[in-house]
N, C-alpha and C positions, 0 to 999 in steps of 0.2 A: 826476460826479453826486454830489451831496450830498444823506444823507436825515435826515430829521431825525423825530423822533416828538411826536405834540401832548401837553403835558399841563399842569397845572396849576402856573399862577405861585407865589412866595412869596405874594408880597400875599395872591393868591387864597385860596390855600390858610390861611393864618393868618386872615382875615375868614371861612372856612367853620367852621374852628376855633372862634373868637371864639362864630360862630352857633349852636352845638350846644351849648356851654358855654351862654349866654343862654337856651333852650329850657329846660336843666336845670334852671335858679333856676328860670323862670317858670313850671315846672309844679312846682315844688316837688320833683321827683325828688334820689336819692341823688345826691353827689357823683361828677360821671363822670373818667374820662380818654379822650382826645380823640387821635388819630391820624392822621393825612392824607396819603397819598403819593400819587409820582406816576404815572403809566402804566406806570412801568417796574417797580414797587413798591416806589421808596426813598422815605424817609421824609423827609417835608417841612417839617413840624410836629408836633408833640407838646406838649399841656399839659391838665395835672391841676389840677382845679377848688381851693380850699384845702377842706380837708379830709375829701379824698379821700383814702383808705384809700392810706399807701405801700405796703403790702403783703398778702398775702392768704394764707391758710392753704393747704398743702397736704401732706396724709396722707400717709403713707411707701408705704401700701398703691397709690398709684399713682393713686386719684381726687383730682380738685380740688373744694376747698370754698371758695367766694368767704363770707368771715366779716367782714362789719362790727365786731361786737364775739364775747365769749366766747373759750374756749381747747377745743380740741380737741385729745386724748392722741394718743400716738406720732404728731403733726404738727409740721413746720417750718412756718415762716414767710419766705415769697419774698420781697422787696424787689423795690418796681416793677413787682411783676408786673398791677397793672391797665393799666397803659400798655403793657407787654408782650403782653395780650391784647387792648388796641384796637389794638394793629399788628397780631398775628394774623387779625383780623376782617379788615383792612384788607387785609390783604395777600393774603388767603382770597379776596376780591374780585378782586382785581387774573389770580391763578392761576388763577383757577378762571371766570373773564367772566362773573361773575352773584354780586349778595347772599351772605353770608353764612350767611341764613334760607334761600335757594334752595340753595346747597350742602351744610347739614344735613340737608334734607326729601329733596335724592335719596339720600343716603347712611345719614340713621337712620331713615327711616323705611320701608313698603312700597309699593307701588303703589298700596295702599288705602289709604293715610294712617294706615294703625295701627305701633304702634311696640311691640316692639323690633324690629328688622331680623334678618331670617338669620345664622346667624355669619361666611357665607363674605360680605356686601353689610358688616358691621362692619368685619373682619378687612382688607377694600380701604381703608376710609376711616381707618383706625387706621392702616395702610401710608400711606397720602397722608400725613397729618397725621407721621407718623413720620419721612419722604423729606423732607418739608419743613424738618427740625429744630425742630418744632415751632412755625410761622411759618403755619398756616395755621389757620383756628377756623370750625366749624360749625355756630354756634349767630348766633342773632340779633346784629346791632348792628354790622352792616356794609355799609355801601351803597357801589357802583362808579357811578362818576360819568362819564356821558357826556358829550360838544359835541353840538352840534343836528344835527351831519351823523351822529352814533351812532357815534363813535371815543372810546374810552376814552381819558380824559382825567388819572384820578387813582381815586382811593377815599376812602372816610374810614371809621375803627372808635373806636364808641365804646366803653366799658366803663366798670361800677360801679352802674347803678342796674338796672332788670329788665332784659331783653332784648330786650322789645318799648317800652320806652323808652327804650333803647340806639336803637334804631334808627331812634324818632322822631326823636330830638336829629339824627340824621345825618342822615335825610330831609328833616327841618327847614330844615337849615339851608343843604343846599342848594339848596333851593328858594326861602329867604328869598335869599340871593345873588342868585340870576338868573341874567342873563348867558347864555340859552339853551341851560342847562345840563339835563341830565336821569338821573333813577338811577333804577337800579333796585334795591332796587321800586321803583314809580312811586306806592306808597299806603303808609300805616300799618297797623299790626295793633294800636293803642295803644288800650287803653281808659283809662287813665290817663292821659292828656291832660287840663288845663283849657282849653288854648288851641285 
């Protein structure tokens, strides 16, 4: 018996890429980076638009601060790390079989949709994210990408411009593919859209 798992081609997967990058210019969003794996959650593609941030600031004190421009005191500077956090999106997808936006809304926020969450509902998701080695993100800009029979197929995480048009670029674009493909989510939360 041979089994085998469905997921997304090179080809595929670098034309979904291509697609979420294209969204980016045409709505005039920040430069993003682009990540795309497969079912299993290895990474298939990766590319960063030109002049995309290689790096992004991050505070000793332990929070992240995504900085286009300016210098923030007692912080390093990560290299790579926005292609770093569209695989965590991406991968966030893959671990978790649901959006990125759906993995953050059950774990920061409450039942009622108000935020901050309890410390013991943080202190779980800060554990996930930690167990992960840091390979999972729960903020917008991550869509898991289905086949029409609704087997996960692959992901894709974007990063660098908002977060809800992180996640248009990805919804975008594979929707612009085809191919009887389907993510979730199935809609935007983008006001920022021209297209």
């Amino acid at each position: 018996i041979v089994f085998t798992k469905k997921a997304l081609t090179l080809k595929a997967a670098d034309e979904i890429a291509s697609l979420a990058i294209k969204n980016a210019i045409d709505n005039c969003f920040k430069p993003i980076s682009v990540c795309v794996l497969d079912s299993s959650g290895h990474e298939i593609v990766t590319k960063r638009m030109d002049d995309c941030p290689v790096s992004v600031c991050v505070c000793v004190c332990g929070r992240f601060f995504l900085l286009a421009t300016g210098v923030l005191s007692h912080a390093a500077f990560k290299p790579g790390a926005l292609s770093q956090i569209a695989f965590a999106k991406a991968r966030g997808c893959i671990s978790m079989s649901c959006s990125s936006r759906a993995y953050g809304k059950k774990y920061l926020f409450t039942k009622t949709g108000e935020t901050p969450v309890t410390p013991d509902v943080f202190v779980r998701v800060v554990n996930q994210i930690n167990i992960s080695g840091g390979q999972v993100a729960a903020f917008p800009g991550g869509v898991l990408i289905r086949d029409k029979d609704g087997d996960v197929v692959g992901s894709i995480g974007v990063s660098g411009a908002a977060g809800d048009e992180d996640e248009y670029c990805g919804l975008m674009a594979v929707k612009e593919y085809g191919h009887e493909l389907k993510t979730e989510p199935e809609s935007h939360s983008c006001t920022t859209a021209k297209l």
